[in-house]
C-alpha positions as CSV (number, residue, x, y, z in Angstrom):
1,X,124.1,107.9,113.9
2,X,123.1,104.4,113.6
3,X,122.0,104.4,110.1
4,X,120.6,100.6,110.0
5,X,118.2,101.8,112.5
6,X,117.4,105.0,111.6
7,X,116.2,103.3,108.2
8,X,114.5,100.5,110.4
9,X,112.9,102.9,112.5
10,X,111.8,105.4,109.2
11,X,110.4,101.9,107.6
12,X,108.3,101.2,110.4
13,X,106.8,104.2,110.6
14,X,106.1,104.4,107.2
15,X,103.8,100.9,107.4
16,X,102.0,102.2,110.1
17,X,101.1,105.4,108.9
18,X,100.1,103.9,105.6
19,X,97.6,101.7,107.2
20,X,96.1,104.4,109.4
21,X,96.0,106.1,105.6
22,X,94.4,102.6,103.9
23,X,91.9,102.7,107.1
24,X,90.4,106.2,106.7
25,X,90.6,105.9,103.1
26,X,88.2,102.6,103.6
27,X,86.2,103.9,106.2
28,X,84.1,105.9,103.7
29,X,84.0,102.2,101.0
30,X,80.1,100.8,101.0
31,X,80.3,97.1,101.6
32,X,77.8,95.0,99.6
33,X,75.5,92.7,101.8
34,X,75.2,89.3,101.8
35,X,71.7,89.2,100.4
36,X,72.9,91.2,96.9
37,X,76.1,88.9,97.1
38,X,73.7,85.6,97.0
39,X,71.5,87.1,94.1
40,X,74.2,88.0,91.8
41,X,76.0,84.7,91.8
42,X,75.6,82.9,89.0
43,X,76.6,79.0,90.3
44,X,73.1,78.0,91.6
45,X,74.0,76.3,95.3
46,X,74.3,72.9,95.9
47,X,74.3,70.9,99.2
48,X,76.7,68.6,100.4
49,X,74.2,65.5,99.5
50,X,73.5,66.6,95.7
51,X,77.6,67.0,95.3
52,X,78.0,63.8,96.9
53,X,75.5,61.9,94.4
54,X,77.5,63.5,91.2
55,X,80.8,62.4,91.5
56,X,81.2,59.1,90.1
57,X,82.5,56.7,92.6
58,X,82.5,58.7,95.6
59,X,83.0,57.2,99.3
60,X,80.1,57.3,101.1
61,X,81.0,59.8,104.3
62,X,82.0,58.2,107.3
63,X,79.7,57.4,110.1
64,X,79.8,56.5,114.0
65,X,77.8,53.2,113.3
């Protein structure tokens, strides 16, 4: 027997049933929402216009005109 790909054949195997394992196993995980993601946070959020006034020197952003 070829021995190179009986171990290449018995490798590949072995990744795909461990990720048909790692799948079920995940299935029954509870995903947090977004909504109790954005409460727990603890950096308040910022938009691109308060960030842009804080750094000292910043380029204003490029514009078409």
């Amino acid at each position: 027997m070829n021995w190179p790909l009986f171990w290449a054949l018995l490798a590949g195997f072995g990744i795909i049933i461990g990720n048909i394992m790692l799948v079920k196993h995940s299935a029954s995980m509870k995903m947090p929402s977004l909504k109790d993601a954005k409460e727990t946070s603890s950096e308040p959020s910022h938009n691109a216009d308060d960030l842009s006034r804080r750094r000292v020197g910043a380029e204003k952003p490029n514009s078409p005109e």
